[in-house]
N, C-alpha and C positions, 0 to 999 in steps of 0.2 A: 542327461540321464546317467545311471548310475551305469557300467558299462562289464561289470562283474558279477557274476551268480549268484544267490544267497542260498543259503542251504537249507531254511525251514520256509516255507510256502503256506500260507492260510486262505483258504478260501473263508470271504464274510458276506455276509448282507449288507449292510450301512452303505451308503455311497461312499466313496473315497476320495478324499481333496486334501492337500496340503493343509497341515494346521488343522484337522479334523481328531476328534478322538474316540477309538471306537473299543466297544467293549467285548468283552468274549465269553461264549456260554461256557456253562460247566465242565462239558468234555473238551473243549480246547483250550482252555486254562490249566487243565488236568494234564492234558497231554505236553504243554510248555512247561509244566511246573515239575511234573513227577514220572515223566517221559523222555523225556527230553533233555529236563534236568537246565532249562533255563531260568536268569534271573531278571531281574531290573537290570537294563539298561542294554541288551540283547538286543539288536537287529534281526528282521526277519522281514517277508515280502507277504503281501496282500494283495487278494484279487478278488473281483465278484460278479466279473461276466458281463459289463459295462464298462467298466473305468479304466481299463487296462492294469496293469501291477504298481504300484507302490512299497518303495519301503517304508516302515515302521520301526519304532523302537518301544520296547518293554518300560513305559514307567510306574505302572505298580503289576504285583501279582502278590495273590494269595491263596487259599486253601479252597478253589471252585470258583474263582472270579479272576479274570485281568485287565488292564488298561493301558492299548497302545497310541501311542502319537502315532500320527503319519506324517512323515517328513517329505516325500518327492518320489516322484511320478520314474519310474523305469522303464516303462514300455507304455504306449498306448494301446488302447484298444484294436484290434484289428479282425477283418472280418474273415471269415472261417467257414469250410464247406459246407455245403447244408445237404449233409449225408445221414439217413434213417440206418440203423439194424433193425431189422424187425426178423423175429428167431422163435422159434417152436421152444417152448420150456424143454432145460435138460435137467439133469440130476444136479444139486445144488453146488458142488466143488469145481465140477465144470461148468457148470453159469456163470457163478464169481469171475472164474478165469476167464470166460466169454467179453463179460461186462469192464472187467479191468483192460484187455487189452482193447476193448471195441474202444475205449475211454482215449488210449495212448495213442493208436491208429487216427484219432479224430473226427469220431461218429459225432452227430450233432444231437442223436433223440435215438433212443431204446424202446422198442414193442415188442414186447411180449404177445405172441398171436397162437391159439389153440387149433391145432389142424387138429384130422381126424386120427391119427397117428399118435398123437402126441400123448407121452404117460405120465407125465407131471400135473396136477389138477392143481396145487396153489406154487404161487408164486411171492416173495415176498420183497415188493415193492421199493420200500423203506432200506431195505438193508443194502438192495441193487443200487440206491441214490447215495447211503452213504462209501458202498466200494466205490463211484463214480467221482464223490468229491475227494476222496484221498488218492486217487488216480491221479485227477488232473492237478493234485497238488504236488504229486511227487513228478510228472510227467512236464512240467514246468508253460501248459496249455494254460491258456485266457479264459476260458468258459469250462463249465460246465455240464454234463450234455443233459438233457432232460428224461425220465423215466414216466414214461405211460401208464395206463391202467392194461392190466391185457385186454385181446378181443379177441374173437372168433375168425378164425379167417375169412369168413362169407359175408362179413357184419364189417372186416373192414372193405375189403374189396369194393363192397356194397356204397361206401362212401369216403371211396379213395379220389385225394383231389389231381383230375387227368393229366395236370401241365408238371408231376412227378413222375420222372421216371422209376422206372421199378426193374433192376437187376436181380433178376432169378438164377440162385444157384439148383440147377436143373441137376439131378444125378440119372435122370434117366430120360430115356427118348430125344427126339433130335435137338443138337443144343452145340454151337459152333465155340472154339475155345473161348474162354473169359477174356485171353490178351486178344485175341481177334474184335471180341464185343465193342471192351471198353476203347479201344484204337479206334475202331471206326467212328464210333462215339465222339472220338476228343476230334476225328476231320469234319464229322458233321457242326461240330460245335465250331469250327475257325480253328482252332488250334490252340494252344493258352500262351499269356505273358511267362517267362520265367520266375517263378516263385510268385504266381497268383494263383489264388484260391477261385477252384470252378463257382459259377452265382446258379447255374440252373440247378434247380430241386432233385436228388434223386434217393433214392431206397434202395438198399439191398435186402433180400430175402433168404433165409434160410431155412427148409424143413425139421422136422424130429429126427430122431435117431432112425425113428423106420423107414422113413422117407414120407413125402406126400403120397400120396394115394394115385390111382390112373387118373379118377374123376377133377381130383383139384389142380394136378398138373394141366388135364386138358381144359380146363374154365382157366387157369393163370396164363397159359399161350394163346388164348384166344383174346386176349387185352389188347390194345392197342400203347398202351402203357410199359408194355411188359417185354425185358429183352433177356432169354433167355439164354444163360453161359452154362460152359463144362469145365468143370475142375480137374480134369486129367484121369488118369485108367483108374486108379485108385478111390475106394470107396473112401472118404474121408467123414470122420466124428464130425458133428453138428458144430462146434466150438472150432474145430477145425478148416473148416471149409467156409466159416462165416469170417474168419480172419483174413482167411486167401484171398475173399471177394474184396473184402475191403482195403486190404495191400493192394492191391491189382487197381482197384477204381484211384487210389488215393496215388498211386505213380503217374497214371494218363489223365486222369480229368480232376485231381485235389489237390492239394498243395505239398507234395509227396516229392518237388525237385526244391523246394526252401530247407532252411538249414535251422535248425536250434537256436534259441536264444543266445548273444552272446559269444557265440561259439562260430562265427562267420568267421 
């Protein structure tokens, strides 16, 4: 396998196998053509959340269409935390940034969940999947993570599956540090191999800006699912404190002690 970085990343659909030819829709034909400023015969790497990466090379492009070979396989596929955000809608500038870095961090699934608190009423789904895919294109990640419909918090709760853990960024009432959580977390789990990715299920949670309510914090500690962290004296922004959790989970129980492609 190739043993060097490429500097344009495409996430596709098609399968990818050597000797494969695959085509490209409008806007990334656009973006290699008149973006980018690439032509025929341009190398560049392909992924699609199955095959592992692939390089490719540029044998036609034109004005909203292109067509690249695939030549050989760079990395295989590899398996990856299977870590939720699920986050109270914020204001849209700091969603983006929410959703872009939850992407680089290596959340596996985005929910969008309406608490009682929450001031945002639409959310717009489509534009959340495509920050996610030019994340994980620029972030040099295997997959993609997937983007939800929103739901109510009481409606997911309601048919939340139990053998998920679920880390609550608590900002208020009793709630023992986050590093204390997630540590004891990773001895009840055995401990992990160096540079393996945790396999049991978990979610992390974040409220609104105003925070959850008395009522929803005390239905959320009364779960047996539900482990309850404190992010430190500081009130932190919703985008804020949903990063912290997920830095924190992704050091002690994700693949947070692996190293970059390439770059070992």
């Amino acid at each position: 396998m190739t043993a060097n970085p490429i500097a344009t990343r495409l996430f596709v659909d098609p399968a990818l196998g050597a000797g494969q030819t695959v085509g490209l829709d409008h806007q990334q034909a656009h973006y290699l053509r008149s973006v980018l400023r690439l032509s025929t015969g341009a190398e560049l790497a392909l992924f699609n959340g199955r095959d592992g990466e692939w390089r490719a090379r540029i044998d036609a492009l034109g004005k909203g269409w292109a067509s690249l070979a695939v030549l050989d396989q760079r990395r295989e596929q590899q398996p990856e935390p299977d870590l939720w955000l699920l986050f109270a809608p914020i204001k849209r500038a700091r969603l983006d940034f929410m959703v872009e870095k939850a992407c680089e961090l290596g959340v596996s699934r985005l929910l969008p969940v309406f608490t009682q608190n929450t001031d945002v009423s639409r959310v717009n789904c489509e534009r959340l999947r495509a920050n996610c895919r030019e994340a994980a294109e620029q972030c040099e990640r295997l997959s993609v993570p997937e983007v939800a419909e929103p739901i109510r918090l009481r409606a997911l709760l309601e048919t939340w599956p139990v053998e998920r853990h679920l880390l609550l960024g608590a900002e208020s009432g009793e709630a023992p540090p986050v590093a204390e959580q997630v540590a004891q977390a990773r001895e009840q789990a055995g401990g992990r191999a160096a540079g393996a990715a945790n396999t049991a299920p978990w979610a992390v949670l974040v409220g609104p800006e105003g925070g959850f309510t008395e009522a929803e914090l005390d239905a959320l500690n009364k779960l047996p699912f539900v482990t309850a962290a404190g992010l430190g004296p500081r009130v932190l922004r919703a985008d804020t404190a949903a990063i912290a959790l997920i830095a924190c989970w992704q050091a002690w129980l994700g693949d947070g002690d692996a190293r970059p492609p390439f770059r070992s």
